[in-house]
N, C-alpha and C positions, 0 to 999 in steps of 0.2 A: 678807119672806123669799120666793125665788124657786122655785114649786113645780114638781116634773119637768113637768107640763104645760106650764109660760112657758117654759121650757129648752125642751124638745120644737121648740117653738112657734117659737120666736126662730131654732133652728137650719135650722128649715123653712126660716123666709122666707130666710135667709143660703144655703143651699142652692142655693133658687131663683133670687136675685138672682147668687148664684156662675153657677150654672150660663146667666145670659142671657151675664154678663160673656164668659165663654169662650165662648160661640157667635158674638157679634159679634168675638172677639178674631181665633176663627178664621176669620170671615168674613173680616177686614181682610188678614189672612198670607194668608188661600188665596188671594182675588183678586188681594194684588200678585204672587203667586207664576205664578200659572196665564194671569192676563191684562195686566193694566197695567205690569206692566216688558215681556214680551215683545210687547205692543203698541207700547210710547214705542217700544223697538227697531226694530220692523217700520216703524214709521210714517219712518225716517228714512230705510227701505230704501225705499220705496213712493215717497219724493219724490225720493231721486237715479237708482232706475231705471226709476220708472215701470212698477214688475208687480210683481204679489205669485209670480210663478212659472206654473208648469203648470197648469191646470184638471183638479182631481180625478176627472173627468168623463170626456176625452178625453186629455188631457197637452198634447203639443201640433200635435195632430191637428184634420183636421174631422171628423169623425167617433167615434163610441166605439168600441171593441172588438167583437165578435161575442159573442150569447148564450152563455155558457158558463159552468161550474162554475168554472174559473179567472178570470174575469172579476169573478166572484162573490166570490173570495179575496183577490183583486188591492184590490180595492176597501174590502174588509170592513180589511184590515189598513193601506191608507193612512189610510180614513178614524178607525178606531179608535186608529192612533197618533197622531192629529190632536186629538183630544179624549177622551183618557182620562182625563187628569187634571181637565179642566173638568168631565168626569160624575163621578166621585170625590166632587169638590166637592160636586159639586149632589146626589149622594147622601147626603153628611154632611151636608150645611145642611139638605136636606130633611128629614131624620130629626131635626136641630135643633129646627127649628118643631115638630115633631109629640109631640117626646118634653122639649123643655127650657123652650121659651116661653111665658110663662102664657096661657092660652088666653083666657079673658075680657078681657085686654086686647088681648091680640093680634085677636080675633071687634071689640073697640070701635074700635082704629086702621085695621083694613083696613074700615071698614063707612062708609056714610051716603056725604054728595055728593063729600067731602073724601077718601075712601078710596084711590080710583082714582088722583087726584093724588098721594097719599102710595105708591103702589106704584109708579108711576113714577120718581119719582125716587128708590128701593130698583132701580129696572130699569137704566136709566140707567148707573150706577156697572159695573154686574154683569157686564154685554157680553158674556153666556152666548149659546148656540146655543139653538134652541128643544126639543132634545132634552137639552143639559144641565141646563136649568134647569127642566126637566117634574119632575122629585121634590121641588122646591122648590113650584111650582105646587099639585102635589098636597097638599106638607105644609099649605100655605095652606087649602085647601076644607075638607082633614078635620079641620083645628084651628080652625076655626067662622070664618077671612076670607070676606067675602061671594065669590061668585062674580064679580062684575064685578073686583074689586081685582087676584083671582086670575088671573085671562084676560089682566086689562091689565099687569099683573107680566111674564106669560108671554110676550105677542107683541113688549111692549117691547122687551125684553132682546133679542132677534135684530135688529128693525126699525128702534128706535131706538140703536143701539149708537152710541157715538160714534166707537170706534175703525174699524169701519165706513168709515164717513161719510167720514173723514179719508182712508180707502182708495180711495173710492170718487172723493172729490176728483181726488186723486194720480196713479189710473191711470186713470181715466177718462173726468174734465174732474169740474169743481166743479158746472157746472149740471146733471150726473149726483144727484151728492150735493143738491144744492138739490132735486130731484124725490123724490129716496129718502125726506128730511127730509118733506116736504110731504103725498104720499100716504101715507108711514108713518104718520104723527100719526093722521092720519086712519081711516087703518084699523084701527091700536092700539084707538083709544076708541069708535069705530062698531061692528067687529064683536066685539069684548070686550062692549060693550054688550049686542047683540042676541044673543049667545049667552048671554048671562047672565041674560038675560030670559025666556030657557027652562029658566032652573034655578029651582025651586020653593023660597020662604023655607026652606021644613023640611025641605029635601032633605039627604040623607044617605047619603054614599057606602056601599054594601054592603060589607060588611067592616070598615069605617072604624074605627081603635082607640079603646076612650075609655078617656080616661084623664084623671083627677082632678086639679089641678094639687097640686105640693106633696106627691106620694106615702112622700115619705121614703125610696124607693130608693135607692141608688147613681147618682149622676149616669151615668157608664160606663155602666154594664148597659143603664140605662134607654135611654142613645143609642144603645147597639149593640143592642140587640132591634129597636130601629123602627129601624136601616141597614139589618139584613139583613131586616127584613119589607119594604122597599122594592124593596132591591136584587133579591129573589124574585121579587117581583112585577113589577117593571117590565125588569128588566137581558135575560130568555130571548127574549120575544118583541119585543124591539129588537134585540137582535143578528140573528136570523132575518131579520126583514124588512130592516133594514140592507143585511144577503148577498142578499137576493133583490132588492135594487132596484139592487145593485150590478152582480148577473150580467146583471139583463136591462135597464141602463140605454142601451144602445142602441135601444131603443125608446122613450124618452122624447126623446130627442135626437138623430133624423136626420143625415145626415150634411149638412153646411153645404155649402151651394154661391152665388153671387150669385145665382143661378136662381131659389131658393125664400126666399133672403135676407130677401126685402119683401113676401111672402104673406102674406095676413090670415090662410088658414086655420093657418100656421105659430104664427103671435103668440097665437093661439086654443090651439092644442097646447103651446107653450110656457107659457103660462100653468096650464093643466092640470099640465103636466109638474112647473114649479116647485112647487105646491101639493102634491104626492104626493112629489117628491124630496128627497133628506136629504144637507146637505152640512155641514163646517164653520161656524165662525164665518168670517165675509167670504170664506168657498169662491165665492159667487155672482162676485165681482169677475175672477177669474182665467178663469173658465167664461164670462165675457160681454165680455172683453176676445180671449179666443182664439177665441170665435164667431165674431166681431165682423172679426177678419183676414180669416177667410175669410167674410163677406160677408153676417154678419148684418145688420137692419136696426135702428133706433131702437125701432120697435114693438115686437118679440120681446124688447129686450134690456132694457126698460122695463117687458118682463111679467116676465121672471127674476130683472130688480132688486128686486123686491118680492116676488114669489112664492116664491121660492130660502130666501131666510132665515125667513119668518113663520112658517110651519108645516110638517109634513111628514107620510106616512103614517106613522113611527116614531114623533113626538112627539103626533100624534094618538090613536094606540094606547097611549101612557104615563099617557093622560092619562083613558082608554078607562073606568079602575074610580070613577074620581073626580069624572065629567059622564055627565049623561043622553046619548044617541046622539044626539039629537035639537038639541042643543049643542056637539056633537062636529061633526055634516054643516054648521053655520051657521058654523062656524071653517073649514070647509073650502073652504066657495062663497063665505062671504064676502071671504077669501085670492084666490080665484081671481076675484071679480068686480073685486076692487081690481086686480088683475094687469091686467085690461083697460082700465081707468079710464085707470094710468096708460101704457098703451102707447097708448091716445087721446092723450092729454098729450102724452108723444113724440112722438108723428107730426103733431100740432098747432104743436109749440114747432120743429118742425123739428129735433128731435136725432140 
């Protein structure tokens, strides 16, 4: 005879097993939805015209815009209609991991030597920006994934994107993309590494929700409680700084001239620039293809390649409640010391 406890019991784990099913269901619609059709798409545009368009940056200037509160708006709403719905995503998935995955397995798959590997190739597929896929990252740390799995999930998904790659090929020579491939790797698992080595085993994000696998709540409620604790937390002060690197991105990128083209202290500033700048997915390509007319060199455009996508002050700020500072600044220099590595590269390979 089956007592209300085996009932209870059976319906749990049917619950929880329910509730993974639809989280990877909706992972598989959102992504072909948000990225991999309108990627195949892109990708055919990319090879018969050689550009992805205007550089969100400039458009198709040397130069950005003047300081200004319009600049500020100008910016906020190209780059926001650019990825609204890839942050959506990455809102919902985030709040997936945190409120529907059972934790103990999820704390055993992302953990040990194997971890890292296995988040990669979850990054891989995903081809997020480093700011959409930051609530994802988070949900990773505060649902017990090691810190290394989490880092290397995060810088993936922008560095190693394949769709990327294929863009990078297309409009701006293949042995571009072979460089992107090459220091990416590298910088993925290096400084994922070493920032993760500043996160303490027992570390535990302040605020971090805990919750019990197997609650018996209402799948809903439970996701939508941890959406908008996310979206709270992370959505105010991205949009703000967003606007403010938007108004004052004229400071980050000089105006282009052959003059300053092939200046080391430029590829030094660009490098910098990238590492604090926040663009699209594959926004870097458009931005280092319209430099590049007017007179950028290999070096700077070798530090943008790498530094543009990996990180930014926004997704470092997302990520701000869920890492010590102290693994926050080694994501930052170590972004920006790669940026230099490979504009060495460049100027080395003669690109």
């Amino acid at each position: 005879m089956t007592t209300p406890f085996a009932t209870r019991a059976a319906v749990s784990r049917f619950s929880s097993w329910g509730g993974v099913a639809v989280f990877f269901a909706l992972a598989i619609v959102g992504l072909f939805y948000v990225k991999w059709s309108p990627y195949y798409a892109k990708a055919f545009i990319a090879a018969q015209d050689h550009t992805l368009g205007a550089s969100i940056v400039s458009g198709n200037l040397p130069a950005s815009p003047g300081v200004s509160l319009q600049a500020g708006f100008a910016f906020s709403i190209a780059y926001l209609k650019a990825i609204w719905q890839a942050l959506l995503l990455g809102l919902v998935l985030g709040a997936g991991v945190e409120a529907v995955l059972p934790r103990l397995r999820l704390s055993q798959f992302f953990s040990g030597s194997k971890g890292s590997l296995r988040a990669t190739a979850f990054a891989v597929p995903s081809m997020m920006c480093t700011c959409c896929c930051a609530p994802i990252a988070v949900g990773l740390i505060e649902s017990g994934a090691s810190a290394s799995s989490a880092l290397v999930y995060w810088l993936a998904n922008p560095v190693l994107n394949p769709a990327a790659l294929v863009f990078i090929g297309f409009v701006l020579g293949w042995q571009w993309a072979a460089l992107r491939l090459v220091v990416g790797v590298a910088l993925v698992f290096v400084v994922g590494d070493l920032a993760a080595r500043l996160v303490s085993p027992d570390w535990r994000p302040p605020g971090a929700p805990t919750r019990p696998d197997n609650t018996g709540q209402p799948l809903l409620l439970v996701w939508g409680r941890a959406f908008v604790r996310l979206a709270v937390r992370l959505i105010p002060e991205y949009v703000v700084l967003v606007f403010a690197l938007g108004m004052v991105r004229a400071w980050f990128f000089p105006a282009m001239t052959p003059d300053i083209g092939h200046a080391i202290w430029l590829t030094t500033a660009l490098a910098a620039a990238g590492t604090l700048f926040v663009i699209p997915t594959a926004g870097e390509v458009p931005i280092i293809q319209v430099l590049q007319q007017f007179g950028l060199g290999g070096a700077g455009a070798a530090a943008l390649l790498i530094t543009l996508p990996a990180v930014s002050l926004p997704s470092l700020a997302m990520l701000g409640r869920a890492l010590p500072i102290r693994a926050l600044i080694v994501l930052g220099l170590g972004t920006f010391a790669f940026g230099l590595i490979a504009a060495a590269a460049a100027a080395s390979l003669g690109l």
